[in-house]
C-alpha positions in Angstrom: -6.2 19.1 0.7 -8.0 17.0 2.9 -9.1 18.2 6.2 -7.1 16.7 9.0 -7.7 13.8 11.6 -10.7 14.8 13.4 -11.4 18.0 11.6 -13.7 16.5 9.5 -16.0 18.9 7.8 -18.6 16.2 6.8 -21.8 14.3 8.2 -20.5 10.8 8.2 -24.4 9.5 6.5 -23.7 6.3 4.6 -20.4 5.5 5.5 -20.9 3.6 8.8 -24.8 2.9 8.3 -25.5 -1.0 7.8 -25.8 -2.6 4.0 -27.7 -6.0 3.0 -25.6 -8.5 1.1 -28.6 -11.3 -0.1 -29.9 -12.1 3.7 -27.1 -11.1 5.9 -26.4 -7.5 7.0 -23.3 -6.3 7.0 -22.7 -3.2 9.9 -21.5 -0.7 8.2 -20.4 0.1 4.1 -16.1 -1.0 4.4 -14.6 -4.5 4.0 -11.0 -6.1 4.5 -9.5 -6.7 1.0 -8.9 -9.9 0.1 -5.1 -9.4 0.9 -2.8 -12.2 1.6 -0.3 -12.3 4.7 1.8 -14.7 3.1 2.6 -16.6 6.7 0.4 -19.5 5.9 1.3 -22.8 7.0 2.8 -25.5 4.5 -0.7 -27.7 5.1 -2.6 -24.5 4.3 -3.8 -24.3 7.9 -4.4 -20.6 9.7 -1.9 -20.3 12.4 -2.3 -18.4 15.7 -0.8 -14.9 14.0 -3.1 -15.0 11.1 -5.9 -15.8 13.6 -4.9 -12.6 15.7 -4.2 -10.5 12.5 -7.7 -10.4 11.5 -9.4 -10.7 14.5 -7.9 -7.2 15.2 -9.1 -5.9 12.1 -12.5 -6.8 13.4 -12.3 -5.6 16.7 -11.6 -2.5 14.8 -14.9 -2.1 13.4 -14.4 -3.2 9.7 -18.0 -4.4 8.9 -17.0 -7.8 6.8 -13.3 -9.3 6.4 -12.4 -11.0 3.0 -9.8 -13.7 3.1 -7.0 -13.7 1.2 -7.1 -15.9 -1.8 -7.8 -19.5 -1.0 -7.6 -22.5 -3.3 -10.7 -24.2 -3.8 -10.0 -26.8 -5.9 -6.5 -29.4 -6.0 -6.9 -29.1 -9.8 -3.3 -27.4 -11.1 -2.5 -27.7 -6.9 1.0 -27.7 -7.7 1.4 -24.1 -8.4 0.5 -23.8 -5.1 3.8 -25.2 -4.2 6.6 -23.0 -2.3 3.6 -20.4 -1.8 2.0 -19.6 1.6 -1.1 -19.6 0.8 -4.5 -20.4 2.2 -7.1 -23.6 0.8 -10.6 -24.7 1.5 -10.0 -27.9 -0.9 -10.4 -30.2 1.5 -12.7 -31.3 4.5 -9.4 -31.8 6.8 -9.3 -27.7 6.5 -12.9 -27.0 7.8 -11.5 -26.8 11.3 -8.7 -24.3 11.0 -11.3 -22.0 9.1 -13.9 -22.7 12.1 -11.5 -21.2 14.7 -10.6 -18.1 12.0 -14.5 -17.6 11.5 -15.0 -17.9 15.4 -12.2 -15.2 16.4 -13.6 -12.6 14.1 -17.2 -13.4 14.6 -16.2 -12.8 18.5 -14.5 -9.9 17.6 -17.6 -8.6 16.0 -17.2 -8.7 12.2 -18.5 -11.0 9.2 -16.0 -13.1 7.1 -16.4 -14.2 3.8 -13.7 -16.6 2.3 -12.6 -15.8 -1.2 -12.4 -18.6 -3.2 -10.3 -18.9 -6.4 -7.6 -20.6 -8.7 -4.4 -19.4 -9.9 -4.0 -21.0 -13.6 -2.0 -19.5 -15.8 -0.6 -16.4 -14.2 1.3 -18.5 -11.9 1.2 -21.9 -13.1 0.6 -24.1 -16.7 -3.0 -24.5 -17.5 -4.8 -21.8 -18.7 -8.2 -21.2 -21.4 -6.1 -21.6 -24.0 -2.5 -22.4 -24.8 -1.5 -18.7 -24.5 0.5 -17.2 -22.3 -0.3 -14.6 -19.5 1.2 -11.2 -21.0 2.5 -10.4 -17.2 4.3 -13.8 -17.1 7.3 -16.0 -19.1 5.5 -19.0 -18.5 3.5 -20.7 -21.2 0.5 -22.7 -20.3 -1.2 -25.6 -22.0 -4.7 -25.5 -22.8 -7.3 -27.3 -19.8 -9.3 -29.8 -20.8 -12.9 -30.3 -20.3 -12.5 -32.5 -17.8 -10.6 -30.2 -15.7 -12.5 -27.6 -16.3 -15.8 -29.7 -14.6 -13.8 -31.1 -12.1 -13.0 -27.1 -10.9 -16.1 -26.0 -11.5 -17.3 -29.2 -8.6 -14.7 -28.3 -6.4 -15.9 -24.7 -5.9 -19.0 -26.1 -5.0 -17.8 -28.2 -2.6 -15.7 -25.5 -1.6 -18.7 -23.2 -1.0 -19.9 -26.2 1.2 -17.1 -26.2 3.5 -17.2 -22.9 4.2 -20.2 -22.7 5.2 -19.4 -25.5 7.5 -16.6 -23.7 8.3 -18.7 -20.9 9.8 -17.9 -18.3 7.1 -20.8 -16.1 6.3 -20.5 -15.8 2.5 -18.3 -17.1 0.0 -16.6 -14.3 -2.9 -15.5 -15.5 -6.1 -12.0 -14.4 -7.4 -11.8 -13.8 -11.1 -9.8 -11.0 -10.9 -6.3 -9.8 -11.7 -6.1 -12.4 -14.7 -6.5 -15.6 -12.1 -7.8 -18.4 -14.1 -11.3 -17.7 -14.0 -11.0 -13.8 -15.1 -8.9 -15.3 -17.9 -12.1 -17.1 -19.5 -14.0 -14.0 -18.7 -11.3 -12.1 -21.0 -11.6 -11.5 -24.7 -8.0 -11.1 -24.9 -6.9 -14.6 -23.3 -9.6 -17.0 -24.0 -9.7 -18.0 -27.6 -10.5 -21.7 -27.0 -13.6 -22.9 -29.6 -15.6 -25.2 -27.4 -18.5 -24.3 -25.0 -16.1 -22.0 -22.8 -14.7 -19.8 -25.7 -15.6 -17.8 -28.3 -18.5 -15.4 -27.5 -19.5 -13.3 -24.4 -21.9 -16.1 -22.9 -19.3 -18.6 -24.0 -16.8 -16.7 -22.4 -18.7 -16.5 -19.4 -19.5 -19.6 -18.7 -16.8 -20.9 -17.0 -17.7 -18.4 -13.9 -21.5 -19.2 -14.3 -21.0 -22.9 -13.8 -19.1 -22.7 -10.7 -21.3 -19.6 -9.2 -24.3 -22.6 -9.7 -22.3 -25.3 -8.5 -21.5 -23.3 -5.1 -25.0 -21.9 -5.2 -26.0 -25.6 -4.9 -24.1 -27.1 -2.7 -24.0 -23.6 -0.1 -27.9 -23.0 -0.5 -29.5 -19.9 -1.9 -29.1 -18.1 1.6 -25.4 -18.2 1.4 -24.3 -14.6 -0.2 -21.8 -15.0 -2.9 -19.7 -12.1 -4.1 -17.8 -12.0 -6.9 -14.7 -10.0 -7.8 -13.8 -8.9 -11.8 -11.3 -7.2 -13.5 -12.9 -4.0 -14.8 -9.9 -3.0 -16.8 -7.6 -5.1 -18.4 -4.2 -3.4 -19.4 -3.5 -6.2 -22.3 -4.2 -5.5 -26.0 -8.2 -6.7 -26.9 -8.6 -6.8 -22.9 -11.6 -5.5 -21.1 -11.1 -2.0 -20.7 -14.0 -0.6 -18.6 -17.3 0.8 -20.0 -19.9 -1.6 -21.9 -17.6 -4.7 -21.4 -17.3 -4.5 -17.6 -21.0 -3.6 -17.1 -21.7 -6.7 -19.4 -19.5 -9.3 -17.0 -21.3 -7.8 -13.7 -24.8 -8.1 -15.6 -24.5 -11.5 -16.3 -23.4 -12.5 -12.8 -26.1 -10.3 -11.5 -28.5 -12.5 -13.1 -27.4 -15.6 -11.9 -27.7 -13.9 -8.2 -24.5 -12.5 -7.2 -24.3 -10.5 -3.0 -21.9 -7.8 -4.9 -19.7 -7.3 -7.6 -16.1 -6.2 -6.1 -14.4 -3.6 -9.1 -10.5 -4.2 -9.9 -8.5 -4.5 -12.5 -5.5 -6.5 -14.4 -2.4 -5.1 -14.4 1.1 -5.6 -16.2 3.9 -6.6 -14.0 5.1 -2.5 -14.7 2.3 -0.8 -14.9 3.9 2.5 -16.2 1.1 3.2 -18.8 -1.8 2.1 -16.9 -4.4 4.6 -15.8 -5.7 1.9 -13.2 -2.9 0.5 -11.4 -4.4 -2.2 -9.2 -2.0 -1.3 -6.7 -2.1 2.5 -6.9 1.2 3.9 -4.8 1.9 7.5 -3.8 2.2 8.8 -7.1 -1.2 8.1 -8.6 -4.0 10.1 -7.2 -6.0 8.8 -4.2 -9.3 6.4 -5.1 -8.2 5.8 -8.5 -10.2 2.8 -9.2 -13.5 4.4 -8.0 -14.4 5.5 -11.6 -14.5 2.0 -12.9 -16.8 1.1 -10.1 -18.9 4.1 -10.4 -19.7 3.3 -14.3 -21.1 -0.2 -14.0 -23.0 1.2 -10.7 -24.8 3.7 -12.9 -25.3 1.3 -15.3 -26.6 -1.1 -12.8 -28.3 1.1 -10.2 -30.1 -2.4 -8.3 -26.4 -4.1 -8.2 -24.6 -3.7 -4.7 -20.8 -2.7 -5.9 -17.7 -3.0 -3.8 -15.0 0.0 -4.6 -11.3 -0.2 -4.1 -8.0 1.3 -4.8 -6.4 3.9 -2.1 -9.5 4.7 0.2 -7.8 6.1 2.5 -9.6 9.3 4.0 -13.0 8.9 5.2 -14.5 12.1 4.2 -13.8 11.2 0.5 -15.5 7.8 1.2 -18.4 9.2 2.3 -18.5 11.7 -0.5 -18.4 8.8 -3.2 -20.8 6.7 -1.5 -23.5 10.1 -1.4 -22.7 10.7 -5.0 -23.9 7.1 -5.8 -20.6 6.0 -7.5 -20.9 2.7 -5.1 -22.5 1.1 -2.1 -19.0 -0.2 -0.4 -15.2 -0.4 0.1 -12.7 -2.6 0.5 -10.0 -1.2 2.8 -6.6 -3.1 2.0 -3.4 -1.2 3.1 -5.9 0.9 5.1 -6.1 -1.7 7.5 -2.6 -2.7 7.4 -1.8 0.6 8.7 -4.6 0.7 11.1 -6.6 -1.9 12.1 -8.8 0.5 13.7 -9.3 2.7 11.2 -13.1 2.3 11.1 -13.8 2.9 14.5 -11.3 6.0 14.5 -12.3 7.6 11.7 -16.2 7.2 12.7 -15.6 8.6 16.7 -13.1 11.5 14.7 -9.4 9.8 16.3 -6.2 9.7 15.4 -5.3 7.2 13.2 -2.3 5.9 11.3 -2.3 6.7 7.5 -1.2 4.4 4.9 1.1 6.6 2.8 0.8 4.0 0.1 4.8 3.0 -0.2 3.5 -0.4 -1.7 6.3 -2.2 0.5 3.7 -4.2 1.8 2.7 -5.6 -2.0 6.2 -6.4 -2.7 6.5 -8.5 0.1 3.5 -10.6 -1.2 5.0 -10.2 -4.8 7.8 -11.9 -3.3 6.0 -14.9 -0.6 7.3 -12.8 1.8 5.2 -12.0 5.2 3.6 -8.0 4.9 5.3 -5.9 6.7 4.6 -2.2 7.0 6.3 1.1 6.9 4.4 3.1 9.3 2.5 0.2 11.6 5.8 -1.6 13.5 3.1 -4.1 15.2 1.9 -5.7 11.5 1.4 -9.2 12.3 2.4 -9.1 15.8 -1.3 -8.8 17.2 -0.6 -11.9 19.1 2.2 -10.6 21.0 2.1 -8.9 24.0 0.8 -4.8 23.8 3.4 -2.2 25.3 4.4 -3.0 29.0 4.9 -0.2 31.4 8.0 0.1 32.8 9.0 -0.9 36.0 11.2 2.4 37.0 10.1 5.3 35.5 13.0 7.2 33.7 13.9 11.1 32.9 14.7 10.5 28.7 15.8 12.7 26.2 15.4 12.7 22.8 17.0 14.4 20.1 15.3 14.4 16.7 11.9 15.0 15.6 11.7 12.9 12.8 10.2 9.1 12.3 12.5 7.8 14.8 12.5 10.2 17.4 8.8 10.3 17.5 7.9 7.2 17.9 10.9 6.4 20.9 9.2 9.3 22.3 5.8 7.9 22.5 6.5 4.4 23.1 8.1 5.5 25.8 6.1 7.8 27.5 3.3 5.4 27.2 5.5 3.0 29.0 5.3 5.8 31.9 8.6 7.3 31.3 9.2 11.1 31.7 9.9 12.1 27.6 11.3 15.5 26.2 11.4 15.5 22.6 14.3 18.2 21.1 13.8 19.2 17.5 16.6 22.0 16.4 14.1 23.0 13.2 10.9 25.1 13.8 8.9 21.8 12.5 8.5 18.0 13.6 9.3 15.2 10.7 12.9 15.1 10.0 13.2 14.6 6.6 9.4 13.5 6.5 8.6 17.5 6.3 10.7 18.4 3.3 10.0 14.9 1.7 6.1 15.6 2.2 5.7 18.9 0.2 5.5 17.5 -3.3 1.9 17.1 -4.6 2.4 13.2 -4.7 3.2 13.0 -1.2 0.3 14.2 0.1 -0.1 10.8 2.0 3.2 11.7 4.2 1.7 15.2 5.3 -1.3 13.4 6.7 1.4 10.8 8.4 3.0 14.3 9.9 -0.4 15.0 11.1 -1.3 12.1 12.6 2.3 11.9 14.6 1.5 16.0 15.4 -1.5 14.9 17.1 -0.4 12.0 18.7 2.5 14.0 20.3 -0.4 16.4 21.6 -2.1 13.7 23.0 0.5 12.4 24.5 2.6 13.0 27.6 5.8 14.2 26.1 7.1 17.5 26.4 8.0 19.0 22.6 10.7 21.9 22.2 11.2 22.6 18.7 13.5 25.0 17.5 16.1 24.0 20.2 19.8 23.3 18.9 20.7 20.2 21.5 24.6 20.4 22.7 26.6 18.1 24.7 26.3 21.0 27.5 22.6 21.0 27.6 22.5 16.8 27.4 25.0 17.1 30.8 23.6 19.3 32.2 20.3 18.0 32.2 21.6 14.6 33.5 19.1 12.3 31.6 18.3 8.4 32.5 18.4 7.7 29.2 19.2 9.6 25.4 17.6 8.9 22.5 19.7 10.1 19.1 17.8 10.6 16.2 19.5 13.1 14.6 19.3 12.0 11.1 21.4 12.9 8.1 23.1 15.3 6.3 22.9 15.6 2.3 26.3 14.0 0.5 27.1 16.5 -2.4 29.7 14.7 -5.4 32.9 17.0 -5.8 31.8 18.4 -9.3 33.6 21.9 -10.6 31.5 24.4 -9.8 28.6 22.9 -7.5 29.6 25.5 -4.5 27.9 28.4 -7.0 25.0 30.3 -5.4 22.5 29.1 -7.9 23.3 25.5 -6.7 21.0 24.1 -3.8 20.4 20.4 -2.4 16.9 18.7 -3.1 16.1 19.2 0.7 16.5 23.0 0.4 14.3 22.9 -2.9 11.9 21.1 -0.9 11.8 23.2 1.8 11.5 26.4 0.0 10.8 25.9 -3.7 10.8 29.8 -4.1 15.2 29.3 -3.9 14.8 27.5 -6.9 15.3 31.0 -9.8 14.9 30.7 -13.2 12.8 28.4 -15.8 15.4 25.8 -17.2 16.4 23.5 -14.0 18.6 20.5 -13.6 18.4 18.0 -10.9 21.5 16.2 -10.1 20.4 12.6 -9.3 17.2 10.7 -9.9 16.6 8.4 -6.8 13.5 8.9 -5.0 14.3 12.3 -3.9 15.7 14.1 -7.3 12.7 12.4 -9.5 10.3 13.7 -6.3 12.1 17.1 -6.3 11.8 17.4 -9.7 8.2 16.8 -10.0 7.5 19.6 -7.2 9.9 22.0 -9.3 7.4 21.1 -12.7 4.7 21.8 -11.1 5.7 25.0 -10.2 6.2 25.7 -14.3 9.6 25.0 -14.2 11.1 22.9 -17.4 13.3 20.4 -15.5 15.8 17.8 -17.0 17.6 15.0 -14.5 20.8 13.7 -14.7 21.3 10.0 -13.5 24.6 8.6 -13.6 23.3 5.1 -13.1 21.4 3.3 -16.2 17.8 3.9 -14.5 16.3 6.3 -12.4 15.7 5.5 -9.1 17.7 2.5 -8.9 17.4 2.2 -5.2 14.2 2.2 -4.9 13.2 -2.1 -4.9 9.3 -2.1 -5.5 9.2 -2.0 -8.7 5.2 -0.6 -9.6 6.5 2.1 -7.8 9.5 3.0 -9.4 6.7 2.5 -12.9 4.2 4.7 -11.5 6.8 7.0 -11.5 8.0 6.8 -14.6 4.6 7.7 -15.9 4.5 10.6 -13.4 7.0 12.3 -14.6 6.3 11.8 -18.0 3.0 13.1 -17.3 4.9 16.2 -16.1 7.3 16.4 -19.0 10.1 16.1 -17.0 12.9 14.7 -19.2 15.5 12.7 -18.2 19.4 11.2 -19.2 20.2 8.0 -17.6 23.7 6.7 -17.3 25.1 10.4 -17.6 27.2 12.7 -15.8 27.3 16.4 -14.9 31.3 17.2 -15.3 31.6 21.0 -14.7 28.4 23.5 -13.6 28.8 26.7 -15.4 26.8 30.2 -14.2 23.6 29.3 -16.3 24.4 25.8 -18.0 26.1 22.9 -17.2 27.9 20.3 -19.1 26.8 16.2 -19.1 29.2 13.1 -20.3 27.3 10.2 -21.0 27.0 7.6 -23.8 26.1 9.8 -27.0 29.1 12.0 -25.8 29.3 15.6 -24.5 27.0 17.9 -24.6 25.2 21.2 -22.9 22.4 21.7 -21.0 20.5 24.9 -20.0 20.7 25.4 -15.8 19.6 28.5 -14.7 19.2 26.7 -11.1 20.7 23.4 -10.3 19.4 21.0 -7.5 21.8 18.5 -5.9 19.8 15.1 -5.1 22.7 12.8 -4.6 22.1 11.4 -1.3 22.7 11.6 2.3 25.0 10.4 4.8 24.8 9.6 8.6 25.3 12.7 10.7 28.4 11.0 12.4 29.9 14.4 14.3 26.7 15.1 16.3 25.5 11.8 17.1 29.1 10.8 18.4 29.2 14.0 20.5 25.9 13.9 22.0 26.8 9.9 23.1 28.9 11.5 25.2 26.3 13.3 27.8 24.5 9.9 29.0 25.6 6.3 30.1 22.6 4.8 28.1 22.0 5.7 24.9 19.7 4.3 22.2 21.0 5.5 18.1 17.8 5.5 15.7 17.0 6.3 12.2 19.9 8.3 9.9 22.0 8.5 12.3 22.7 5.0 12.6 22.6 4.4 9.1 20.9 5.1 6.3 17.4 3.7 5.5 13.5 4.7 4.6 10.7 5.5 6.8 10.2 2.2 8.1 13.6 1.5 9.6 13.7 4.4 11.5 9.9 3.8 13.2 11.4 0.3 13.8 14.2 1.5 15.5 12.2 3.9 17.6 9.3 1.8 18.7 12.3 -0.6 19.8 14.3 2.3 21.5 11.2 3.0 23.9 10.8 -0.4 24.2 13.8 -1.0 26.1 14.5 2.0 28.1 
């Protein structure tokens, strides 16, 4: 496990020293990812909350911000219809990018804008006539013309931004946009100039790179991004082909060479997710970079995927697997992650949910699980209060804890009340699975926060409507969660019968080697990966045709379909347990009836709102503020919503 916030066991040596890109020196070794907010404006201007978004991110100490993509050419402009996106095809935009390049450049940082072109992933041109595996669509093949006409427009794009103020432009030909499409073997079969062989292939990216070399000047850094891994049959997958695409750019002059790859929309069977989620092991995309950096020892390479804890950072970057990062969901969590983690502070994790890239899947604006203030930099911070209030709070989960320290740090007087031995709620139970490891160091960071706060903690106290009254409080805070929803099945009251949170809590409950878990949501298909790594063969039973059917971001729900295959867990969809026997139970589902081994049997089958002790405790205070479970049931995010606005308005 990784060593907690502030503990830090290394010497931070490369991680925050300064890096060249061409002329222009970048402060320390982490970038902003090119990561769209998805609140652009119809005319593709930056507004004021975009304007404070990554300003933030630079008063944070991130070295050099990368906008999200941003057309560069009105060639194929209509797929940019209906989508909020960002463009530098026109000089009408070169003001709105001069006041984004003038906040962040006050705010301390370096911006580069990343120029690129959607084709056929989103829209009907393409190489070829072929269609993007990821999408229904099917394109029509470009024709010269367009293609020279795109190839002048990123020049003049490169122009503008430099007007513009930016300090370096980086190419997009990633994630199977247009121009990582010519660059693929497996998409590009046209049999002109632009198709065929490897320098055919890569021409397409070549011309522009000269054409925004010419019009930008040879001073003006230029980065450019690739797919390293392509999850489509005859794609690029890693090795000589990647190092071949970043050796050709290299020659023509490129700042950097940013590493990611090209996913299917499901990415169950990829080993390189480009959005890697809880799931997949932290920094899973360093590999691919580390290859073509060993290959290429003189070429400055940009890392992503997950970098999330500093000490591992800094371990990659002194084993030479690359020269930088690019922090996306990072930053969304904390936008001062770089100064935190440098001076040893607490910081918010990202726990890597991914509800942040289905928003943007979706044109929706990010929003984020852990960090309530996402694209509200512009607002105003927390105001102290004007009369400072004795407040209770009764829950130690996600929504208690954050009521408890928005308020404090509003000046009230905060006692936090936690019946268990342990803070988290259901965060502490949920965390103990090897692919949560993300929500343990969320647990840490709220542990440490609560330290460093004002509020008085008393775990292990049961809180009753005596105490509340007796203690006459301003103002109560309930956040007293849930309680687990068991289906009336013959036989579940058995001793060998336990819920998923027990398991959680105490895997050693759990007897015998042939297990069933009752449910596959997010918590039985969790539960029963913690149970399989503990040796135990475990089959679920989901009475709904697909596992974790609640859970709406779909490369998550993938990912873990591939986890638990990974872990041999087996699984019966659309099937349900009808009577639980003393070491089996018995399934109905669409082959028939049948038997299944169950020498312990989980219950994951939901919670519900713990309605008894939430509308007893009510009773002991005039004001009172419901958060989290209690109120009704919802994920992480809901409930820090709901506390940051409970200490808001006490």
């Amino acid at each position: 496990m990784s060593p907690k916030q502030g503990e830090s066991r290394m010497e931070y040596k490369q991680l925050f020293s300064p890096i060249t890109l061409g002329k222009l020196e970048i402060k320390n070794r982490l970038a902003m990812a090119p990561m769209g907010t998805d609140l652009a404006h119809p005319v593709r201007l930056w507004g004021d909350e975009e304007i404070a978004y990554f300003a933030e991110r630079a008063k944070g100490g991130v070295g050099l911000i990368i906008s999200p993509f941003t057309a560069a050419t009105s060639v194929l402009s209509d797929i940019l219809r209906g989508r909020p996106l960002m463009a530098i095809n026109s000089d009408d935009q070169i003001p709105s990018h001069k006041r984004m390049t003038d906040a962040v450049h006050k705010a301390g940082g370096k911006m580069f804008v990343q120029c690129a072109i959607f084709g056929g992933k989103f829209g009907e041109a393409a190489p070829v006539s072929m269609h993007s595996p990821n999408f229904a669509s099917r394109p029509r093949e470009l024709t010269l013309d367009e293609i020279w006409r795109i190839i002048a427009d990123f020049g003049q794009a490169a122009r503008r931004a430099r007007e513009a103020g930016y300090d370096g432009v980086e190419i997009h030909g990633c994630h199977g946009y247009l121009i990582g499409q010519f660059i693929s073997p497996a998409m590009n079969k046209r049999t002109d100039e632009f198709g065929g062989s490897f320098e055919a292939r890569m021409k397409f990216p070549v011309e522009i790179f000269r054409a925004m070399r010419k019009q930008a000047g040879d001073d003006f850094p230029l980065g450019f991004k690739m797919s390293a891994w392509e999850d489509i049959e005859g794609g690029i997958r890693g090795g000589a082909e990647s190092i071949a695409v970043v050796k050709r750019m290299a020659d023509e002059g490129i700042a950097y060479a940013h590493v990611g790859t090209l996913n299917t929309t499901v990415e169950r069977l990829s080993p390189y997710p480009s959005v890697p989620c809880m799931y997949v092991p932290r920094n899973t995309l360093v590999p691919l970079a580390a290859e073509i950096k060993e290959a290429l020892p003189g070429i400055t390479v940009m890392a992503t995927g997950s970098i999330i804890v500093p000490d591992e950072a800094e371990q990659f970057l002194q084993e030479g697997k690359c020269d930088m990062f690019a922090l996306g969901r990072t930053l969304l969590a904390e936008p001062h992650w770089v100064n935190k983690a440098q001076k040893g502070e607490n910081y918010r994790p990202c726990i890597r949910c991914n509800v942040c890239h289905h928003q943007l899947w979706f044109a929706e604006p990010l929003i984020c699980t852990v960090n309530p203030y996402l694209l509200k930099e512009a607002q105003e911070p927390i105001q102290p209060t004007s009369r400072k209030k004795k407040v209770t709070v009764v829950g130690g989960g996600p929504g208690g804890i954050n009521a408890a320290l928005v308020a404090s740090a509003r000046g009230h007087d905060v006692t936090l009340y936690e019946g268990r031995p342990y803070l988290g709620g259901m965060l502490y139970p949920g965390s103990r699975p090897d692919c949560k490891a993300e929500v343990r160091l969320l647990l840490a960071h709220y542990e440490r926060a609560l330290k460093e706060s004002k509020v008085t903690v008393k775990t292990g106290v049961e809180v009753t409507l005596a105490m509340v009254q007796a203690q006459k409080p301003d103002a109560l805070v309930l956040a007293v969660g849930s309680i687990p929803a068991a289906p009336d099945i013959p036989g579940i009251k058995q001793s060998h019968v336990v819920t998923a949170i027990d398991a959680l809590r105490d895997r050693g409950i759990v007897t015998g080697q042939h297990v069933v878990v009752i449910g596959g949501g997010d918590v039985g298909c969790e539960t029963a990966c913690h149970l399989a790594d503990a040796g135990k063969e475990v089959t679920i039973v989901e009475i709904l045709p697909a596992l974790m059917t609640e859970q709406y971001i779909n490369n998550v729900k993938m990912q873990m379909y591939s986890l638990l295959d990974r872990k041999g867990v087996k699984y019966y969809t659309s099937s349900q347990v009808t009577q639980i026997d003393e070491k089996t139970l018995e399934v109905k589902g669409p082959a028939g009836w049948w038997t299944l081994p169950a020498e312990s049997v989980v219950v994951a089958t939901g919670s519900r709102p713990a309605v008894d002790m939430r509308e007893t405790l009510r009773l002991g205070c005039a004001e009172v503020h419901i958060v989290g479970d209690c109120a009704k049931m919802g994920r992480i995010r809901e409930a820090v919503l709901e506390g940051d606005r409970a200490g808001r308005l006490i």
